[in-house]
C-alpha positions in Angstrom: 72.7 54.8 72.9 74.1 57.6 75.1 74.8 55.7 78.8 73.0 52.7 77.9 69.6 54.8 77.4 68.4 53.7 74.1 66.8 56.6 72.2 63.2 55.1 71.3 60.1 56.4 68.6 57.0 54.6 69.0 55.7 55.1 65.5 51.8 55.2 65.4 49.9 55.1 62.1 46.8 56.8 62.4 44.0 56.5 59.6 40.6 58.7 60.6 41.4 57.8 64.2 40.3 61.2 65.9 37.9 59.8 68.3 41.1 57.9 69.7 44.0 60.0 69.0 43.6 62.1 72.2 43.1 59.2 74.8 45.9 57.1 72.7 48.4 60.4 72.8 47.8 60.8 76.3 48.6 57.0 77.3 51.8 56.6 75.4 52.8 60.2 76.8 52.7 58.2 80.0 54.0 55.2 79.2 56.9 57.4 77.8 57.2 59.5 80.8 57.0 56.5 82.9 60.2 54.8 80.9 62.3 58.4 81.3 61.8 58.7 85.0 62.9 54.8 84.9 66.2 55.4 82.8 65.0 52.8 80.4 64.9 55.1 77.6 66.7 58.3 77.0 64.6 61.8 77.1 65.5 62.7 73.9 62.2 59.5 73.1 59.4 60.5 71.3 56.0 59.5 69.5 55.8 59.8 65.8 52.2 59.6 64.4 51.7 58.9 60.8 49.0 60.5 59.1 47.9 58.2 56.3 46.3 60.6 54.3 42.7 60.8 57.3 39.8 62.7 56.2 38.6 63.5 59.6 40.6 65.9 62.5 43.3 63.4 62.8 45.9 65.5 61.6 44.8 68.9 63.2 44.9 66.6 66.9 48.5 65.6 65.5 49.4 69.1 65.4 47.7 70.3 68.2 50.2 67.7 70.1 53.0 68.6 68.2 52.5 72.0 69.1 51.9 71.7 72.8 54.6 69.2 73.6 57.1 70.1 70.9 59.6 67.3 72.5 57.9 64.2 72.9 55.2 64.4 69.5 56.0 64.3 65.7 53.8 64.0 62.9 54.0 62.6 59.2 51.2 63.7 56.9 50.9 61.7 53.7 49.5 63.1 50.6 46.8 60.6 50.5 46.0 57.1 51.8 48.0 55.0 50.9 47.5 51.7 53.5 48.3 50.8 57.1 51.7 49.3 55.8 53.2 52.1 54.0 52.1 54.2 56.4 53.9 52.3 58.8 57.3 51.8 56.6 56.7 55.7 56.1 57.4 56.4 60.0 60.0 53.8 60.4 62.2 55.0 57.3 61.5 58.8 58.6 63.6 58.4 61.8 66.0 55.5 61.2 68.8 57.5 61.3 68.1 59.2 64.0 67.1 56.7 66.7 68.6 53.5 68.4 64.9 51.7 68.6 61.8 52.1 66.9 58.4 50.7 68.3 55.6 50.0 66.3 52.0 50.1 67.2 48.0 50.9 66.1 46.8 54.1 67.0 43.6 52.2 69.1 46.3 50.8 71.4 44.4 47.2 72.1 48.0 46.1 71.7 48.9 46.6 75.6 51.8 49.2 75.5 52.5 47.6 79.6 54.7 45.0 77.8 57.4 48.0 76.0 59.0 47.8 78.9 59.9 44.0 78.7 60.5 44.8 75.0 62.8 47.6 76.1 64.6 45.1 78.3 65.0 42.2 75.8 66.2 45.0 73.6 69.4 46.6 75.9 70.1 42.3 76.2 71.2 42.3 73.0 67.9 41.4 70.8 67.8 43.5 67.7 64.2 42.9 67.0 61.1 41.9 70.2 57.5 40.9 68.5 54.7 41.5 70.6 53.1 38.3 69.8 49.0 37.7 71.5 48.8 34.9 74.1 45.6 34.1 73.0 42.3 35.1 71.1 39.5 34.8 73.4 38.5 38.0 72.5 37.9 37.4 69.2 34.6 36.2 67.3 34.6 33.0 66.0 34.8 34.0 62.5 37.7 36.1 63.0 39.6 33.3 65.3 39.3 31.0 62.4 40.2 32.9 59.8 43.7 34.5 61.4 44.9 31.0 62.7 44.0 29.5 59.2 45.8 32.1 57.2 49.2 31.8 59.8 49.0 28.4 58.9 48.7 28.6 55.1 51.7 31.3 55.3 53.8 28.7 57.0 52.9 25.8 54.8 53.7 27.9 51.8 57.2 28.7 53.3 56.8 32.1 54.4 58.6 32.9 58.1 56.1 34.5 60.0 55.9 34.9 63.0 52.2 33.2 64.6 49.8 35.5 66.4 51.8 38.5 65.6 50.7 41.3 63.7 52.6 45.0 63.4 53.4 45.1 67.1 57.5 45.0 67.6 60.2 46.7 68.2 63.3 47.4 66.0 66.6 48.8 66.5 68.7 51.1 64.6 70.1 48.1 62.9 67.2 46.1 61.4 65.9 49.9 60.5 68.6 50.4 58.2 68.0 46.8 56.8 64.7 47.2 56.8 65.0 50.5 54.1 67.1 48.5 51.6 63.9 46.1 51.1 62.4 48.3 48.0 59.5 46.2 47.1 55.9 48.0 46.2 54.2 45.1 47.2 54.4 45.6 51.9 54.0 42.7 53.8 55.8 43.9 57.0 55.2 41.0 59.3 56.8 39.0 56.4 59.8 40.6 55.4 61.0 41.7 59.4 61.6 37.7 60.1 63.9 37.5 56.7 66.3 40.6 58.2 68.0 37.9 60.0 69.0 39.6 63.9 68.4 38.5 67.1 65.3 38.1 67.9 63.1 38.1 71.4 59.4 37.9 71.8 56.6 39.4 74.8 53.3 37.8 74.8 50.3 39.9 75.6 46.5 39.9 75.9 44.9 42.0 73.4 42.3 45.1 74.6 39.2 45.8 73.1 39.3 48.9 71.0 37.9 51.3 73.4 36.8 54.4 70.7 36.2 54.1 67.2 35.7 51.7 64.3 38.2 49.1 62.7 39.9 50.3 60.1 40.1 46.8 58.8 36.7 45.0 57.4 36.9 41.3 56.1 36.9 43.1 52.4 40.5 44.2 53.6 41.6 41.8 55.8 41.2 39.7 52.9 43.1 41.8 50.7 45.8 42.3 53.0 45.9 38.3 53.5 46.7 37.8 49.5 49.2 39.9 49.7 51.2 38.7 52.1 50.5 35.2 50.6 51.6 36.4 46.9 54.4 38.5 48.2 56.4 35.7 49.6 55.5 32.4 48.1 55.6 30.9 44.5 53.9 27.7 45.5 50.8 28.7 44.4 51.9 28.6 40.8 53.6 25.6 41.4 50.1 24.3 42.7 48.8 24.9 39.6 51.8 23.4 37.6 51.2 20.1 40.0 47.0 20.7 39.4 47.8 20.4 35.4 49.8 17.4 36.0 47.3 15.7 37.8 44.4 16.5 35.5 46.7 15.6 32.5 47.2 11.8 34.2 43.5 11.9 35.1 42.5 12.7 30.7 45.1 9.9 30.1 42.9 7.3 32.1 39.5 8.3 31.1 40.8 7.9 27.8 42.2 4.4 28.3 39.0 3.6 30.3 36.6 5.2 27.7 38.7 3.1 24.6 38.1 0.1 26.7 34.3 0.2 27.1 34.0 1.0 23.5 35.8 -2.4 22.7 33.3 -3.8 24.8 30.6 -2.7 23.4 29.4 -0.4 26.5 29.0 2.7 24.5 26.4 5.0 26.3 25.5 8.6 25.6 27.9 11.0 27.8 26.3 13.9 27.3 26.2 15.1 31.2 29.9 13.6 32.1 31.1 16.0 29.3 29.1 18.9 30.6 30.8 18.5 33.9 33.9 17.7 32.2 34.1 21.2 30.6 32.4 23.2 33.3 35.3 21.5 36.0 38.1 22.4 33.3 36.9 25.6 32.5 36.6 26.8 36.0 40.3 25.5 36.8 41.8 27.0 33.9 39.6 30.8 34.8 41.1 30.3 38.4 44.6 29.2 37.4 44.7 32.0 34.9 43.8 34.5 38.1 46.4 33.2 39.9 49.1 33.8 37.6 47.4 37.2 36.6 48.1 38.2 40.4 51.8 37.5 40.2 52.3 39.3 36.9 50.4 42.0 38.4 52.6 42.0 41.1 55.7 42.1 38.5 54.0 45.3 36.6 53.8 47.2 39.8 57.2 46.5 41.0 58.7 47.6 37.1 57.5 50.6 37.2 59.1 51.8 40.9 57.0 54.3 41.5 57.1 55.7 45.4 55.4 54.1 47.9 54.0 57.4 49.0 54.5 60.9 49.0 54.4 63.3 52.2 52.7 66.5 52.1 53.7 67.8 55.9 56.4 66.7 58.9 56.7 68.0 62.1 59.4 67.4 63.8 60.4 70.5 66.1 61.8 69.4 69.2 63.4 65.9 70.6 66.3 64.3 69.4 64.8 62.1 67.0 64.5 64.2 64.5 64.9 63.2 60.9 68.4 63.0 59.0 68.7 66.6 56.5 69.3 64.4 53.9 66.5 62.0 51.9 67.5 58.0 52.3 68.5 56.4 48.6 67.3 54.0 46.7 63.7 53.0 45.1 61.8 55.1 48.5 63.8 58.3 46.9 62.7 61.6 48.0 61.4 63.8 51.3 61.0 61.2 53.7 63.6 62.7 56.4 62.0 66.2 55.4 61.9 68.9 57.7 58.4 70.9 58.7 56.1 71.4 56.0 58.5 70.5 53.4 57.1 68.3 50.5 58.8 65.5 49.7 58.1 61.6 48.7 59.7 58.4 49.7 
């Protein structure tokens, strides 16, 4: 931090977002300008989009930024999609080294970028990490509502540390960065493993916009996907659900038994044929769905053997600023170009 001006990157992940990248380049330009002229942040700041591998313009508008104002835009292209998180870990890992804070946010800004400045602040008083976390969710349909509430509560009642009514919306300094990049797993779940880095922690509470251009890039096919993830990723108790489920159906066998021995002494012998059809149909099912629950773990365990990078990048620009990336590739499992320079290849 050079005279207690932190240098900050407000890392955007962009997935076919070209009918929002201009307005959402424009308003964090002034937002950034706005925190300069302030002396909350140092002009060396920037914005770093993330390309996550778009098949529309997005990347050409990245450029075309990059290009017109050298100094405050950089881009990341990756070689193909490869997922909102990665893309995400992607931009953060890019400039670790090279900036005191990070700030992370969607490219349709309906997370309101007003309360960086309170982030900022909790930031320079000594909290390593600020969560944007929504104030409430009148906003959203009733379907939606239920859903995220239900699935924060299932992550906390399996033991996972989340943080409720937050999504991807925090900021990070140098610090938890650096932690952040020795956490190697395939498997992201980013608003699960930021709570486990263990710093000081602050938190901003916001209303959250409508997305004013564009679709979501998130349907209930992957919301739903993204919600196993994160539930598999950090807790074992579903497997121990099933150990427990066994159990219980194991005591349950024991006193049918008892209770069938005992009619039979009593002469109350009556044909069983549709008990035993639901019998099997109840059993079967369990054991199909335990079986799919294990098979996602192990799945999980195949993935993570064979460490394969998380993504590759095809393109960086990085050409003016101060938060450039380091010359030299960041170790471990995310090996490769990920502090590359412009247009060199390279994976992470």
């Amino acid at each position: 931090m050079t005279g207690g001006k932190p240098l900050l990157a407000m890392v955007v992940p962009c997935y076919n977002e070209e009918e929002t990248l201009p307005a959402a380049a424009q308003q964090l330009l002034d937002k950034l300008t706005g925190l300069i002229a302030a002396d909350a942040v140092s002009p060396e700041s920037m914005v770093l989009f993330v390309d996550d591998g778009s098949t529309d313009a997005t990347w050409d508008l990245i450029e075309k930024r990059a290009r017109e104002n050298p100094r405050r835009f950089a881009g990341v292209k990756l070689s193909k999609n490869r997922g909102h998180q990665n893309a995400l870990l992607c931009g953060l890992l890019s400039i670790k080294d090279s900036v005191d804070a990070a700030i992370s946010l969607d490219a349709d800004l309906q997370d309101d970028i007003d309360v960086i400045d309170e982030m900022i602040n909790q930031y320079r008083a000594g909290r390593e990490i600020v969560y944007g976390v929504r104030s409430d969710r009148t906003k959203d349909s009733f379907f939606k509502k239920a859903t995220a509430q239900g699935f924060y509560r299932f992550m906390r009642f399996l033991g996972a540390d989340i943080v409720y009514n937050h999504a991807d919306f925090r900021l990070m300094g140098k610090a938890a960065l650096r932690a952040l990049a020795e956490y190697g797993e395939v498997n992201l779940f980013l608003r699960g493993i930021v709570p486990l880095l263990g710093y000081k922690t602050g938190s901003v509470y916001y209303g959250r916009k409508e997305r004013f251009a564009g679709t979501s890039k998130y349907p209930p096919r992957k919301m739903l996907k993204f919600a196993l993830e994160g539930i598999t990723s950090f807790s074992v108790r579903p497997i121990r659900f099933i150990a427990a489920l066994g159990l219980g159906m194991f005591a349950a066998s024991l006193a049918m038994t008892a209770y069938a021995a005992a009619q039979y002494f009593r002469g109350n012998t009556v044909s069983g044929w549709s008990s035993v059809i639901c019998s099997l149909w109840c059993v079967g099912g369990l054991i199909l769905l335990s079986l799919g629950v294990v098979g996602e773990y192990v799945g999980k365990i195949y993935l993570e053997a064979k460490h394969r990078p998380r993504f590759n990048i095809e393109k960086t620009l990085f050409e003016g600023g101060g938060a450039r990336p380091a010359g030299k590739p960041p170790a471990g499992p995310h090996q490769g170009g990920g502090a590359a320079f412009v247009n060199q290849e390279g994976q992470l």
